[in-house]
C-alpha positions as CSV (number, residue, x, y, z in Angstrom):
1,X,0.0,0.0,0.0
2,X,1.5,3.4,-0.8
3,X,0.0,6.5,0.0
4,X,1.7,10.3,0.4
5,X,5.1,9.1,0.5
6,X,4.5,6.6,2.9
7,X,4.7,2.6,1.9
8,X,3.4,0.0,3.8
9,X,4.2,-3.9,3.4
10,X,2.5,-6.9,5.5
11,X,2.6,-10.2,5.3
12,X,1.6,-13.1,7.3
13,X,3.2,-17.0,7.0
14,X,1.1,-19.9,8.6
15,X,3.0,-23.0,8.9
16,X,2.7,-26.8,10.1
17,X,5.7,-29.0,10.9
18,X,6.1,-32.1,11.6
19,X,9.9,-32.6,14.0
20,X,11.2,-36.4,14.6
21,X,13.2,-34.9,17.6
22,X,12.4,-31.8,19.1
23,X,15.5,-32.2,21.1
24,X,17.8,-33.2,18.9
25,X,18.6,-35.8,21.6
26,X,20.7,-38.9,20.7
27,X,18.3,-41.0,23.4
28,X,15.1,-39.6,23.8
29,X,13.9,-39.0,21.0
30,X,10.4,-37.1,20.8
31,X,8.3,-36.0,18.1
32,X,6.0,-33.3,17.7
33,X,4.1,-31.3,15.2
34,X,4.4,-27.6,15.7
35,X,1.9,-24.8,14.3
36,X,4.0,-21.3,12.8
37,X,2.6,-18.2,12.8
38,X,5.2,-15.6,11.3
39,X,3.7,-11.7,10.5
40,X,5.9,-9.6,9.0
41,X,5.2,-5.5,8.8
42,X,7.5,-2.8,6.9
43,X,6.7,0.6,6.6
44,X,9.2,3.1,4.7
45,X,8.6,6.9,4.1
46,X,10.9,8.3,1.2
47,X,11.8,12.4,2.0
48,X,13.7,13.9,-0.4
49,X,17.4,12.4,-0.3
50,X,16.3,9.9,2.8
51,X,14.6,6.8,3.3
52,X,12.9,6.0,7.0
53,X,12.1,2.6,7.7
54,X,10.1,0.5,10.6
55,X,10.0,-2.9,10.5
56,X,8.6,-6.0,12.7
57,X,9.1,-9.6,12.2
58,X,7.3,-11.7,15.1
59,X,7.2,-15.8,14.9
60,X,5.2,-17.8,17.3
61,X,5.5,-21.6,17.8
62,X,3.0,-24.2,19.4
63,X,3.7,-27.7,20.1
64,X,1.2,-30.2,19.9
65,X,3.6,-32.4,22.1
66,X,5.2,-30.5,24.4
67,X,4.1,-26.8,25.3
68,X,6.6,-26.0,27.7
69,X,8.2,-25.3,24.4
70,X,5.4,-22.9,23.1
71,X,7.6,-19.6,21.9
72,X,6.8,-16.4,21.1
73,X,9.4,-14.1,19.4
74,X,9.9,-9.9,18.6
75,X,12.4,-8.6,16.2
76,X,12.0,-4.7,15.8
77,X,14.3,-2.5,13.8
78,X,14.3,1.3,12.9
79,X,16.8,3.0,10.4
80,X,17.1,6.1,9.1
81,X,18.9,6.2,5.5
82,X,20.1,9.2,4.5
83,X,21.9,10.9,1.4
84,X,24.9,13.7,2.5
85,X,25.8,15.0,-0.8
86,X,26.2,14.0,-4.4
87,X,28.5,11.1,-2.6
88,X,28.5,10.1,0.5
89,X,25.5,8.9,2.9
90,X,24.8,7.8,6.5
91,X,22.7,5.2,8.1
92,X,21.5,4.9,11.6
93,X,20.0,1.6,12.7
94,X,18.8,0.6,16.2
95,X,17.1,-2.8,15.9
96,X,15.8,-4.7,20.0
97,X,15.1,-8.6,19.4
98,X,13.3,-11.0,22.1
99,X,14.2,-14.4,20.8
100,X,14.4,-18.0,22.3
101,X,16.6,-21.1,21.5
102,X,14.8,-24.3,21.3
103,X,15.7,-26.9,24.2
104,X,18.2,-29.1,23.1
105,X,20.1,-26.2,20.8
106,X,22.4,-23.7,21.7
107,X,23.4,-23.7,25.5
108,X,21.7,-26.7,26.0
109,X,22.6,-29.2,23.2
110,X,24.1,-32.1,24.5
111,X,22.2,-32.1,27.5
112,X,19.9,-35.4,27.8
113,X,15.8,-34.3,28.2
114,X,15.7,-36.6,30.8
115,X,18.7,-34.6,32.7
116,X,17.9,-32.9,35.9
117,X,20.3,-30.1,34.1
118,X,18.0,-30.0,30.8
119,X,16.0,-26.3,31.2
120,X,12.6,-26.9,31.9
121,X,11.4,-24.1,29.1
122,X,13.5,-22.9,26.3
123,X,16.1,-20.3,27.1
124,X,15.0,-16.4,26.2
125,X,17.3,-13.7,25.3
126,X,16.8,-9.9,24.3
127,X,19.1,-8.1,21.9
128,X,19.9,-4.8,21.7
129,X,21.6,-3.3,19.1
130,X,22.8,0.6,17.4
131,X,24.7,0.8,14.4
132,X,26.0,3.7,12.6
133,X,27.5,3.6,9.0
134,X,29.2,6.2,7.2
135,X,30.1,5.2,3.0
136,X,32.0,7.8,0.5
137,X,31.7,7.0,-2.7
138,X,29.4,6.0,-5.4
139,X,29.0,3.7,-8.6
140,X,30.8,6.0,-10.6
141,X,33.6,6.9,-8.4
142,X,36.8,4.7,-8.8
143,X,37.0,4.6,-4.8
144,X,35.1,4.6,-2.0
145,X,35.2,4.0,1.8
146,X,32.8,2.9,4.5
147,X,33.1,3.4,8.2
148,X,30.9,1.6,10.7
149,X,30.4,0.7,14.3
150,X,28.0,-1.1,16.0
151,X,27.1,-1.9,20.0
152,X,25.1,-4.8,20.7
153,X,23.6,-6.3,24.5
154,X,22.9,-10.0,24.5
155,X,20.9,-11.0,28.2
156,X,19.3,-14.1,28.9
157,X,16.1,-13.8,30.6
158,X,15.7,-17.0,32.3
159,X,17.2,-20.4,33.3
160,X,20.1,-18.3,35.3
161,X,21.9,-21.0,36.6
162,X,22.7,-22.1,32.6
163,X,22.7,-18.6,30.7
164,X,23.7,-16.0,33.0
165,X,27.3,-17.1,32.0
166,X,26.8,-15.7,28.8
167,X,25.1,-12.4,29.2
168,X,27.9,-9.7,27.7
169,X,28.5,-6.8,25.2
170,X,29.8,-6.3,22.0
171,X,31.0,-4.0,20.2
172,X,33.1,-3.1,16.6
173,X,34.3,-1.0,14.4
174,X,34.6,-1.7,11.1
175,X,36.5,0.4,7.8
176,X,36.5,-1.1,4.4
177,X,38.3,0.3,1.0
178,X,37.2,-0.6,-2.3
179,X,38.6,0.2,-5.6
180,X,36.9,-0.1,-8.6
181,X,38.6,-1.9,-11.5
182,X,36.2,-2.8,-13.6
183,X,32.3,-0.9,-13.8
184,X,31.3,-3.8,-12.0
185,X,34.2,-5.4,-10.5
186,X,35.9,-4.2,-7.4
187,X,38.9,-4.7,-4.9
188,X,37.8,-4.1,-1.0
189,X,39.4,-4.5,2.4
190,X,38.0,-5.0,5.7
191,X,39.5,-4.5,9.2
192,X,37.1,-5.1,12.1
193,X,38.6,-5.0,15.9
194,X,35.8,-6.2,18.2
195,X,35.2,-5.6,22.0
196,X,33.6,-8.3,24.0
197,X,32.7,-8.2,27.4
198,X,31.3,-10.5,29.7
199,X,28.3,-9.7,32.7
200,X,29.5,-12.3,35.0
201,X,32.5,-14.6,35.6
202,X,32.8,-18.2,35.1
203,X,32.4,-20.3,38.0
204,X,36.4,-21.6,37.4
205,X,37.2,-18.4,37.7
206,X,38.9,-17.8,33.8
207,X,37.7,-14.5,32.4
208,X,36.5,-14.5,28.9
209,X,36.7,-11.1,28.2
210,X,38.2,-10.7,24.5
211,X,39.4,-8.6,21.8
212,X,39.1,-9.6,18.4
213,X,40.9,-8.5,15.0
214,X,39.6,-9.1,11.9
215,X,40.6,-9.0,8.2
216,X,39.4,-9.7,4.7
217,X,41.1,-8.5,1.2
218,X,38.3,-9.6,-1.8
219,X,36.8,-9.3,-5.1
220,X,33.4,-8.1,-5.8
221,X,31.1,-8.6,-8.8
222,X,27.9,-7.8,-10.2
223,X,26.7,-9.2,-13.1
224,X,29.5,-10.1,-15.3
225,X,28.0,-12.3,-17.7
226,X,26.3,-15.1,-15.6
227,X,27.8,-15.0,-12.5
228,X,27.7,-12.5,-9.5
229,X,29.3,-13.2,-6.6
230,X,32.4,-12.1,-3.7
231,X,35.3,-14.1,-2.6
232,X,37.2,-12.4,0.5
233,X,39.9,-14.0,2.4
234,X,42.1,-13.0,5.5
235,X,42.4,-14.2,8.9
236,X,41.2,-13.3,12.4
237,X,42.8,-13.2,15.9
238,X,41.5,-13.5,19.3
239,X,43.3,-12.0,22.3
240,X,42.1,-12.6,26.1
241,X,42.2,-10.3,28.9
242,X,43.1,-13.4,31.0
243,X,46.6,-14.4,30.8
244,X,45.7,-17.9,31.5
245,X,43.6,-18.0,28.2
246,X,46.3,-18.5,25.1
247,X,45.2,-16.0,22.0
248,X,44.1,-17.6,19.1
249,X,44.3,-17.2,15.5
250,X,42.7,-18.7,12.8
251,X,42.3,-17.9,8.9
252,X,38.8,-16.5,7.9
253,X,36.8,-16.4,4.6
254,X,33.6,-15.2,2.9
255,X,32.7,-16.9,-0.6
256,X,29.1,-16.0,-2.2
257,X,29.3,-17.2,-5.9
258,X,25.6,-17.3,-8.0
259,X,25.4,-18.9,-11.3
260,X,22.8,-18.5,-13.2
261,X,22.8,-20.4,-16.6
262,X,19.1,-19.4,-17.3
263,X,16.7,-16.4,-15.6
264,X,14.8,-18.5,-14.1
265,X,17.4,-21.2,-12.7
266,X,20.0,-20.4,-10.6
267,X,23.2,-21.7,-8.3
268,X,24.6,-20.7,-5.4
269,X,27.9,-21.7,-3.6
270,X,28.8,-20.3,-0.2
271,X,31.1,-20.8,2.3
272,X,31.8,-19.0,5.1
273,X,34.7,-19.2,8.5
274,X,34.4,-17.4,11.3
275,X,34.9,-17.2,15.4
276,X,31.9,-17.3,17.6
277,X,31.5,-17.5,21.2
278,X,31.1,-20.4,23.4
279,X,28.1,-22.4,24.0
280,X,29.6,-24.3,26.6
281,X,30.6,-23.1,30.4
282,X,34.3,-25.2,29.4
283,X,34.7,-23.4,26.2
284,X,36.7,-20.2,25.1
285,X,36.1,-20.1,21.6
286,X,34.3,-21.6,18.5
287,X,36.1,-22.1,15.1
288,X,32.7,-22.5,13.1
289,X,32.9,-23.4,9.0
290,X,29.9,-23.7,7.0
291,X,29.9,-24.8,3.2
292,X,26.7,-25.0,1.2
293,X,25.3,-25.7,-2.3
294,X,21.8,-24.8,-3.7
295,X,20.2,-24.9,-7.0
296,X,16.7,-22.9,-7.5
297,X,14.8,-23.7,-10.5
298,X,11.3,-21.8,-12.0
299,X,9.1,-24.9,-13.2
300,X,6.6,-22.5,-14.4
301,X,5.6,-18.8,-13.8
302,X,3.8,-20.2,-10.5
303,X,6.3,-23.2,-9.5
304,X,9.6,-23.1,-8.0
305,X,12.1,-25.2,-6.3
306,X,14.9,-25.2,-4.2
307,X,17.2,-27.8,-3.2
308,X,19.9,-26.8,-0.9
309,X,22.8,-29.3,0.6
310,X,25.0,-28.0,3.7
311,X,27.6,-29.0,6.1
312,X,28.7,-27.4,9.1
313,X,32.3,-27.7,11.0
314,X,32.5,-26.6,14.9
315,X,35.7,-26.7,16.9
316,X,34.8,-26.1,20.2
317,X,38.1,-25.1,22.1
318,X,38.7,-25.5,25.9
319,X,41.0,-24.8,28.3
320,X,42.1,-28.7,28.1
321,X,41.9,-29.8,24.2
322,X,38.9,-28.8,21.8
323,X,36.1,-31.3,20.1
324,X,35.2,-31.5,16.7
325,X,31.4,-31.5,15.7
326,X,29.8,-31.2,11.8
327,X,26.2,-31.6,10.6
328,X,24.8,-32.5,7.5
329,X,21.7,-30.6,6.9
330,X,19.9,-31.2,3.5
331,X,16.4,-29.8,2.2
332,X,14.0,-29.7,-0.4
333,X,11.5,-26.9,-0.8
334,X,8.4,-26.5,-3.3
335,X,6.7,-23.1,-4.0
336,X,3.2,-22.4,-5.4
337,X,2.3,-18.6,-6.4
338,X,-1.7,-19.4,-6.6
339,X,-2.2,-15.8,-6.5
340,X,-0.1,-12.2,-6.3
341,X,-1.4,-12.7,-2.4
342,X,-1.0,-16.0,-1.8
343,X,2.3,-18.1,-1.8
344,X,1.9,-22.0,-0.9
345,X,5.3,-23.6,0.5
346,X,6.1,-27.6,1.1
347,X,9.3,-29.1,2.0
348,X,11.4,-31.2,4.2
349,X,14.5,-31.0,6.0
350,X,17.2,-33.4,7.5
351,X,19.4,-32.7,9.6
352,X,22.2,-34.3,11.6
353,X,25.2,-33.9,14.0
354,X,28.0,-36.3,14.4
355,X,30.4,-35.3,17.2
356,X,33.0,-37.3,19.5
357,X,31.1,-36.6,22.4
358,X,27.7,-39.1,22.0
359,X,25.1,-36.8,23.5
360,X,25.5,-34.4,20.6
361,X,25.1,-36.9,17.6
362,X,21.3,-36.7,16.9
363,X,19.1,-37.3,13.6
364,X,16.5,-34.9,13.3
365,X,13.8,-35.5,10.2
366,X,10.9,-32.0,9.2
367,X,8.4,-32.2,7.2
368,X,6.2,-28.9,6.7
369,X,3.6,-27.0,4.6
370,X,2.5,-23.5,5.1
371,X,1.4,-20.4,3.4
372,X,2.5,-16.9,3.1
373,X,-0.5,-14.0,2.4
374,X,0.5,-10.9,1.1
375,X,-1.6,-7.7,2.4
């Protein structure tokens, strides 16, 4: 709907799973099926030389099964785009999430349902997070720059004695220089320090407190010939307040390459390293990898599908040695335009983890169908 400058975009997705193990346990397996209801609301207003923006995404989750694990999520963002000259711009961004990891995933995986330790409702978390960015330079300049720094608050709401561990604060900086060789080809470097800083100590008494330094050198392209894509490639280091805690350095990369050999089918290759923090009250660090592979094909003007086929590396390092997990996770996915409003959706998804450690291996199967309306 657009009326007097302003745009407004709605949406609502109803969905109906079927999950062979809602805990991705490696014993007790337990199935469920779980009703979706996803809205989605964004609202822009287009001043001269600015774009505003407001935008909600909610999802809400009912198990037939089990409703201690009934969820209901908030994402909120706000951002105000705007144009400083013939060539540079600024964008402000402050975004607040309440969100909630499903028993049996992130601090809790590998924790047994039938385990007095396993939470007794899924762990919830807000988010809070500003972000400024500064860019000079447009697509007809040879160079350009872009300057940007963030602060983000993650806090766990409940299930202290698990979570409140892993309340902290982030923050970055970030500058990036790009040279344009080609129209649409370019050389960019990133450097990113980030700040990370914990609420409360660890019971052994390490401190996690962190800095991290970041950097990627790259190509970018759009559109040349069939392909669009970015390969960057650098390295990233991780240095502890606490001398007990060695630093730690590790190479990083980004790859996003999209093939597409027709308009209406299309590949994409990704991969993607990276440090995250620990999941674990042992752990310092996690060295994650992900590699994936998808083809999406248009049957028709009203059918599409999408078949996508990923595996994901996580070395979880500790104080004493580090573990080694990866997951296969494969899907299949069907859409159905019926109608400019109406968007019917069917797929399945299966999904694995095979660790050292035997409570984490688990072998999870979803089916689903669901609808998205357009309003």
């Amino acid at each position: 709907m657009h009326r007097g400058g302003f745009t407004l975009e709605s949406s609502l997705g109803i969905e109906a799973l079927n999950d062979s193990n809602i805990f991705q346990s490696s014993t007790d397996v337990q199935y469920s099926q779980i009703w979706k209801l996803a809205p989605r609301l964004r609202l822009r207003f287009e001043p001269a030389r600015s774009r505003l923006e407001f935008r909600y995404k909610g999802d809400y989750g009912w198990y037939d099964k089990s409703s201690d694990d009934d969820y209901a999520d908030h994402a909120l963002q706000a951002g105000a785009y705007l144009l400083l000259g013939e060539r540079s711009g600024l964008d402000l961004v402050a975004s607040y999430d309440e969100a909630h990891e499903n028993r049996g995933t992130g601090l809790s995986a590998g924790i047994e349902p039938a385990s007095g330790a396993f939470p007794q409702s899924p762990d919830r978390y807000t988010t809070g997070q500003f972000l400024g960015r500064y860019t000079y330079g447009v697509s007809h300049t040879r160079a350009f720059i872009s300057l940007e720094a963030s602060t983000d608050k993650i806090a766990y709401q409940n299930n202290p004695a698990l979570t409140q561990p892993f309340d902290r604060d982030e923050s970055y900086g970030q500058a990036t220089f790009g040279v344009r060789v080609r129209p649409k080809t370019s050389l960019e470097l990133s450097v990113q320090a980030l700040d990370i800083t914990y609420d409360h100590p660890r019971a052994s008494g390490l401190n996690l407190d962190s800095r991290e330094y970041r950097y990627l050198l790259g190509v970018v392209w759009e559109a040349t010939g069939a392909t669009t894509g970015s390969v960057r490639v650098g390295g990233v280091t991780k240095r502890f307040d606490d001398p007990a805690l060695p630093d730690y350095s590790a190479p990083n990369w980004e790859v996003a390459i999209r093939w597409s050999p027709r308009t209406y089918s299309h590949f994409t290759l990704s991969t993607k390293r990276y440090l995250a923090e620990p999941v674990d009250l042992a752990g310092d660090a996690t060295d994650s990898a992900v590699y994936s592979l998808s083809w999406s094909h248009g049957w028709s003007s009203r059918l599409e599908s999408r078949l996508a086929l990923s595996r994901l590396y996580w070395t979880y390092r500790f104080v004493t040695g580090e573990r080694r997990d990866r997951s296969p996770l494969y899907s299949l996915a069907l859409t159905y335009k019926m109608r400019w409003w109406l968007r019917w959706e069917a797929g399945v998804d299966f999904n694995a983890r095979d660790s050292p450690a035997a409570s984490y291996n688990y072998k999870e199967n979803i089916a689903r169908l669901g609808a998205r309306i357009t309003y």
